[in-house]
N, C-alpha and C positions, 0 to 999 in steps of 0.2 A: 567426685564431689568437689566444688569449687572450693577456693578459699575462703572466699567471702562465708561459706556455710558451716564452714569450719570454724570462724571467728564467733559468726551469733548464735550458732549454737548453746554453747555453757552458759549462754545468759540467762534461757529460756527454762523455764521450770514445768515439766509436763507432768500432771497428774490422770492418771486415769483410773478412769471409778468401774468396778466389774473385774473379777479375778477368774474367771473362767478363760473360755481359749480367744476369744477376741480380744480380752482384755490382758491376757498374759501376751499374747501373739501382737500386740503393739506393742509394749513395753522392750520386749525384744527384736522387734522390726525397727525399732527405733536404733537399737546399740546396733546392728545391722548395720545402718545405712549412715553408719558414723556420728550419730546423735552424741554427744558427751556430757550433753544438761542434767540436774538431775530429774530422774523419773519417779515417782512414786503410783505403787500398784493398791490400789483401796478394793479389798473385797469382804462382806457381810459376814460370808462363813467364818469359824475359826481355824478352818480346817486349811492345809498348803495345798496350794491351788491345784484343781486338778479337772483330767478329762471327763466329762461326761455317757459318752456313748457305751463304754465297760461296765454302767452300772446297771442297764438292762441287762445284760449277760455275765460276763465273768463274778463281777462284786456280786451278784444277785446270788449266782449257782457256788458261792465259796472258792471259789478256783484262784480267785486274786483277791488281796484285802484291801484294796484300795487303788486308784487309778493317778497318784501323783504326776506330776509333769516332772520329766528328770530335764531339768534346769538349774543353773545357778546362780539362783538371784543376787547373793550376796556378791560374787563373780563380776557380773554384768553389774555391779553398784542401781543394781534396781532397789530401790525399798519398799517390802511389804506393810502395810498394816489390813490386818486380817480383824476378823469381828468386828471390824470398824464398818457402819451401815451411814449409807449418804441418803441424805436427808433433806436437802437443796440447793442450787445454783441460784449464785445474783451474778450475772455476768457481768452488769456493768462495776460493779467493785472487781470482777476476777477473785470470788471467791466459791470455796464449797461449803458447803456447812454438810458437817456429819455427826455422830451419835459422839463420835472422839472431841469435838470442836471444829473450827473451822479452818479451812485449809485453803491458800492462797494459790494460784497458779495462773500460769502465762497462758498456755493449752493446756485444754480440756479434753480428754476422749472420755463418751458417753461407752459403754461396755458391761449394759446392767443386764442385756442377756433378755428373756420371756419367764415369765410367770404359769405355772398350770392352773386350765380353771377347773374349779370346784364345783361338786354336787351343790344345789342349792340347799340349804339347813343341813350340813355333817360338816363344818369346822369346827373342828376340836371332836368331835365326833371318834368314838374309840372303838379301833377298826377299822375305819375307812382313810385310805392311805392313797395319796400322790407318788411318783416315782419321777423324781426331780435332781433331788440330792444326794450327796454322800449318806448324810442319816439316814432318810428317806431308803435307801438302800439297803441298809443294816436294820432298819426296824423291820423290813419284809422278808430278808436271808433265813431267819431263824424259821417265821412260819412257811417258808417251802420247806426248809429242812424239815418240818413237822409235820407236811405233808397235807398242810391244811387243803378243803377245799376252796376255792378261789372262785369268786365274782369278778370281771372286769368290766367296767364300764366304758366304752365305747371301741371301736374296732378300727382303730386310724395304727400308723406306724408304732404309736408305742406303746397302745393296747393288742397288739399281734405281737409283740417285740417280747412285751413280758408273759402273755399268753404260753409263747414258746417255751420262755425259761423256766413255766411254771411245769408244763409238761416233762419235760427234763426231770425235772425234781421229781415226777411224782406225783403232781398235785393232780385233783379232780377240777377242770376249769370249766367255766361257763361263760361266756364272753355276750353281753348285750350290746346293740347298735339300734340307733333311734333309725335310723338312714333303713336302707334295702337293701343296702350290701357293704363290704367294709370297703376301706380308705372312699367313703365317697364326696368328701369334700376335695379327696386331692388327687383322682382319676375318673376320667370319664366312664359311665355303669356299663361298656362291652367291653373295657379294660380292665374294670376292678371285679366284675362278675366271677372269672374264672378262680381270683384267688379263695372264691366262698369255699369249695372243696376243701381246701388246705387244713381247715382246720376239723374239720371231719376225719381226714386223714391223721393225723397229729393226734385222734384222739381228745381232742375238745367240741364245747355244741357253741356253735355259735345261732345268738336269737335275733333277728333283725323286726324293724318294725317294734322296739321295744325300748319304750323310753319309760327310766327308774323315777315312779310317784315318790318314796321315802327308802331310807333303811332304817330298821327297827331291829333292839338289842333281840337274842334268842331267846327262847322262852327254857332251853333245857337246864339240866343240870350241868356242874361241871365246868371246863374250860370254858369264856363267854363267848358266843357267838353271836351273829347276825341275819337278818333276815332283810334280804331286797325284794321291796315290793313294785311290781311292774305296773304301769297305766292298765293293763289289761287282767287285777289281778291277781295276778302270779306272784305267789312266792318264793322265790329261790333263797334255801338256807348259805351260807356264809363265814367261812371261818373267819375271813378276811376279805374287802371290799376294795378293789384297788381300782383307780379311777385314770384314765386316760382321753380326755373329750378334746383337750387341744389346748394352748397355750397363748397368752397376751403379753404384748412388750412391758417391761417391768419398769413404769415411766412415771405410776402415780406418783413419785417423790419427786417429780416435773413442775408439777403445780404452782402456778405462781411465776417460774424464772422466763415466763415469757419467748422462751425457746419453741418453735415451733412443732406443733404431734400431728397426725394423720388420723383418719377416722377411726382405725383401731390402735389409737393412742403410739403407736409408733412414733419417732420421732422421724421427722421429714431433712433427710441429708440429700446434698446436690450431688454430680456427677463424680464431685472428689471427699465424700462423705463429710462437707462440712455444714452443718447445722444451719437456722438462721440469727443463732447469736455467734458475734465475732468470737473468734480462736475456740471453738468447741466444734469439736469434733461427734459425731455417732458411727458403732461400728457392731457389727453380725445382728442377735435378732432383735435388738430394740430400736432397728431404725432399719427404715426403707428408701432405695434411690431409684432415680430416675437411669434406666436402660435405654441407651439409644437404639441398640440392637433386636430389642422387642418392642419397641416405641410403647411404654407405659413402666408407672412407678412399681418397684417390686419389692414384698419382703420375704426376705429366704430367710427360715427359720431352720436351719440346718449345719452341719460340724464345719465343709466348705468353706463358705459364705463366711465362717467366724476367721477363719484360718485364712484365706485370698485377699479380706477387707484391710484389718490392719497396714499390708505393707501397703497401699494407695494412702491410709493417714499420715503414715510412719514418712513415705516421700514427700506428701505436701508440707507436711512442718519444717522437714531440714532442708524445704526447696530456698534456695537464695529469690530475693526481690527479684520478681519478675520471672522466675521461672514457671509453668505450670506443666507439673508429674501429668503423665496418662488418665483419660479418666476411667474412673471402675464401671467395667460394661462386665461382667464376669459371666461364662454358661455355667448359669444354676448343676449342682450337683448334689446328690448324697445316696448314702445304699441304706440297706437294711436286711438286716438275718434274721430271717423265723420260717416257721416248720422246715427247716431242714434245706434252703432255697435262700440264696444271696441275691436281693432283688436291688437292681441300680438303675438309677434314672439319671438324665442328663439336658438342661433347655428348658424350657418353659413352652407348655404346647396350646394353650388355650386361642392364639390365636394361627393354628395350624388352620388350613383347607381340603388336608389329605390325612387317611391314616391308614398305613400300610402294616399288615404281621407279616413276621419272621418269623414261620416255626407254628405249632400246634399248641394252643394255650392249652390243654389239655395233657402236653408232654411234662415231661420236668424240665426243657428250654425253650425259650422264646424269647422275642424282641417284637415289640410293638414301635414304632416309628412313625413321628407328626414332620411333614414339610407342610412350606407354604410357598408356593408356585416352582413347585422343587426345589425346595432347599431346604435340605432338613435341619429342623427349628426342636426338635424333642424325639430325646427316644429312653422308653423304660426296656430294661435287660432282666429278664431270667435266669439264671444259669450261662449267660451270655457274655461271661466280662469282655471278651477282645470284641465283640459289636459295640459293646458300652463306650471303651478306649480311643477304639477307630471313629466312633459316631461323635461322639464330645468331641474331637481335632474337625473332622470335617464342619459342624455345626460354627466353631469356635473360624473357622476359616470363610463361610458361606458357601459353602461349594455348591453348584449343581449336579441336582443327582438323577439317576434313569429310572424311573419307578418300577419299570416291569425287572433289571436286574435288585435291585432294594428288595423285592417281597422274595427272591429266590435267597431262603436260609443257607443252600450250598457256597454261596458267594461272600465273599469278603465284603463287609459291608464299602473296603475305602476301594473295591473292585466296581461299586456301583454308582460310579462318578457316570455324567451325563458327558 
């Protein structure tokens, strides 16, 4: 680091809004990269910042009581204010306005993270529960342990995620999906087809073709329940109704500060995630950037993406006049654990020309693989971590690759170089 970055540094005052892992993960990318200014960490919850992804599984199944980040705020002279909820940007004063008051700063990192969306008419609705939060997590813990039976509404990553945990536990689940098959917003339908078994296997029903008209309280005696009613319908009784359809960048407190959003309100960050108001920054899912490597703007709503973004902010602030850090081109990543199958994906394949399997989607392993004009651009892994490994470096490199060795599973995938 130059000296120059080392002098304007302590001048600068960075706040950033969001305490989850983009938002902690700059805070500490910053004392990293020799940042010495002070930082302050503004997160909504009360709670000390912590991981997300433990709360589908460990926090859910009682095995951990919580997913803290082991950090040393106080250490690192970061300052928290927690239950403090932001509530607007005026850029041009350089201030924040929050639930606490308003809070002045030089840089801005945006860091509010995605919002889940909601059944239409069940907010505040008693029973029907999001899986988002820490609380969130803990109001649900108790009825697996009770063994209730379980509704989930929709069949993406983190309606299979908790599907799982509920199995675990015990529960009776029944999983609805409007779509044909599950994750069909986020794989192609001979891709996502095979995983329909899974949950037959697992011991849950999954109903496709089934979009939820209402939920209505139960009619019996006793413990209260619920009743989901299908377009088609159909009743399914209800201990608990837990809702999984998909998530939006958490930007309505945007309003007004003239910072630019994306048509699903995303906030729109350039190649080094900075906003189009000066000295503000956006980082993991409440903002989308331009990829040169896929030639379109993407947003990755995923643990990666929160965790790789930061240090690209965390360089451009402590860059000295004139310098410009790398830009954030990153190979999208993230996994996911359910019925019993560590599923990893790696790239972006929508605009693949090829698509090659690894392996019998029918086995417990397989790799499904997107190039485009041989070069592989995506690939999701089954049971397949070292394809996952090898395929991410190659992807992350452009390599050319030989398709007729690529489809032969006995081959190392970085053996399948052209």
């Amino acid at each position: 680091m130059s000296e120059q970055t080392r002098e304007r540094a302590p001048e600068r005052r960075v706040v950033v809004v969001g305490a989850g892992m983009a938002g902690v993960q700059t805070a500490v990318a910053l004392r990293e990269q020799g940042f010495t200014g002070p930082v302050t960490l503004i997160g909504a919850e009360p709670h000390q910042p912590y991981d997300r992804p433990p709360l589908s599984k460990a926090v859910l199944l009682g095995t951990a009581e919580g997913s803290a980040f082991d950090i040393d705020f106080e250490a690192l002279g970061i300052t928290l204010r927690l239950g403090c909820e932001a509530l607007g940007v005026r850029p041009d004063e350089h201030v924040l306005d929050t639930s606490e008051g308003p809070v002045p700063y030089d840089r801005l990192v945006l860091a509010t993270g995605a919002e889940p969306l909601r059944l239409p008419d069940t907010e505040g609705v008693s029973g029907v529960h999001l899986l988002r939060t820490l609380d969130d997590a803990e109001r649900l813990r108790p009825l697996l342990a009770r063994q209730h039976d379980i509704v989930v509404v929709g069949a993406g990553w983190i309606g299979a995620e908790f599907a799982t945990a509920a199995r675990e536990a015990g529960c009776a689940v029944t999983v609805v999906e409007a779509a044909d098959r599950p994750l069909a917003g986020a794989l192609p339908a001979e891709v996502a087809a095979p995983m329909t078994r899974w949950y037959a296997e697992a011991g849950a029903v999954l109903r496709t073709h089934a979009r939820v008209r209402r939920v209505e309280p139960g009619e019996g005696s006793g413990e209260p329940g619920h009743v989901v009613v299908l377009d088609d319908g159909s009743r399914l009784p209800a201990g608990a109704v837990v809702v999984g359809i998909g998530a939006r960048p958490a930007t309505a407190w945007l309003a007004g500060s003239g910072i630019a959003l994306g048509a699903h309100g995303e906030v729109l960050a350039d190649d080094r995630l900075r906003t189009s108001a000066a000295d503000v920054y956006a980082v993991g899912d409440c903002a989308s950037f331009p990829s040169g490597r896929y030639g379109e703007r993407l947003m990755v709503h995923h643990w990666d993406n929160a965790l790789q973004g930061p240090r690209t902010v965390a360089a451009d602030i402590v860059a000295a006049a004139g310098e410009l850090p790398e830009p954030y081109d990153p190979v999208p990543y993230f996994w996911s654990e359910q019925f019993g199958r560590f599923v990893q994906y790696a790239g972006h394949h929508t605009a693949a020309d090829t698509t090659l399997w690894r392996g019998d989607p029918a086995s417990a392993a397989w790799t499904v693989c997107w190039l485009r004009e041989d070069r592989l651009v995506a690939l999701l892994a089954v049971g397949r971590p070292r394809d996952l490994a090898q395929g991410r470096r190659l992807i992350q490199a452009g390599t050319a690759m030989d398709p007729r060795l690529l489809a032969d599973p006995a081959q190392p995938l970085k053996a399948a170089t052209a």
